[in-house]
C-alpha positions in Angstrom: 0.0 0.0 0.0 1.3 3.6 -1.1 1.0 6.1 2.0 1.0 9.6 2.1 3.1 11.3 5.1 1.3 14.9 5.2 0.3 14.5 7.9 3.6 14.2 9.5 5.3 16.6 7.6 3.4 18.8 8.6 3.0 18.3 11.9 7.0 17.8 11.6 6.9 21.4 10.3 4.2 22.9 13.1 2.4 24.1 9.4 -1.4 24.0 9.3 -3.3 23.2 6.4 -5.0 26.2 5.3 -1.4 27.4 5.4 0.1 25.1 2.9 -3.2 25.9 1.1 -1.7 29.7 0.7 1.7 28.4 -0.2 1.2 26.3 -2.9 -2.3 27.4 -4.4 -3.9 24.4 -3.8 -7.2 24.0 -1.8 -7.9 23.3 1.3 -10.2 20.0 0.5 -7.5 18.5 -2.2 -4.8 18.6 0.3 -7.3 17.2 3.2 -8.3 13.9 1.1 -3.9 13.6 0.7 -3.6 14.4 4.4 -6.5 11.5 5.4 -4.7 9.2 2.9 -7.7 9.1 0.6 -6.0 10.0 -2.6 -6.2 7.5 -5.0 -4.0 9.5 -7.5 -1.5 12.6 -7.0 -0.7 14.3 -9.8 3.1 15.3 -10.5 2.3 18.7 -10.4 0.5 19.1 -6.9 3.6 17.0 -5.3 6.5 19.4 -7.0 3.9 22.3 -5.5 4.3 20.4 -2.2 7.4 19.2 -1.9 8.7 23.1 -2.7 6.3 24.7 0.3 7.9 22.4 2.6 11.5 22.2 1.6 11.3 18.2 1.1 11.1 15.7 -1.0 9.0 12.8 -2.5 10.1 10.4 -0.3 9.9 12.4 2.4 5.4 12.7 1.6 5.0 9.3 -0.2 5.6 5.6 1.4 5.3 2.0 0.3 3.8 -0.2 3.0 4.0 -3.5 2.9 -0.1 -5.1 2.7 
């Protein structure tokens, strides 16, 4: 299973959500359903728009779990 780490990061980064909203442009409900891991898809663009708000990256948002 593919996991996504925002909500680490972020809490890693004491960053809110609405926040990284303002810094990359995205909204508020996109980056919730990543946050909540349900996400079935990420587009290349919204994790480069990620990874360069919070200085990291892909590896550092996205993780393989074993089933």
């Amino acid at each position: 299973m593919i996991r996504v780490r925002l909500d680490y990061v972020l809490l890693d980064r004491r960053m809110k959500l609405k926040d990284l909203a303002e810094d990359t442009g995205l909204a508020v409900n996109n980056l919730s359903i990543l946050k909540t891991n349900k996400a079935r898809a990420i587009r290349f663009s919204t994790l480069n728009a990620l990874c360069r708000a919070l200085k990291c990256t892909p590896g550092d948002l996205i993780e393989y779990v074993p089933d």
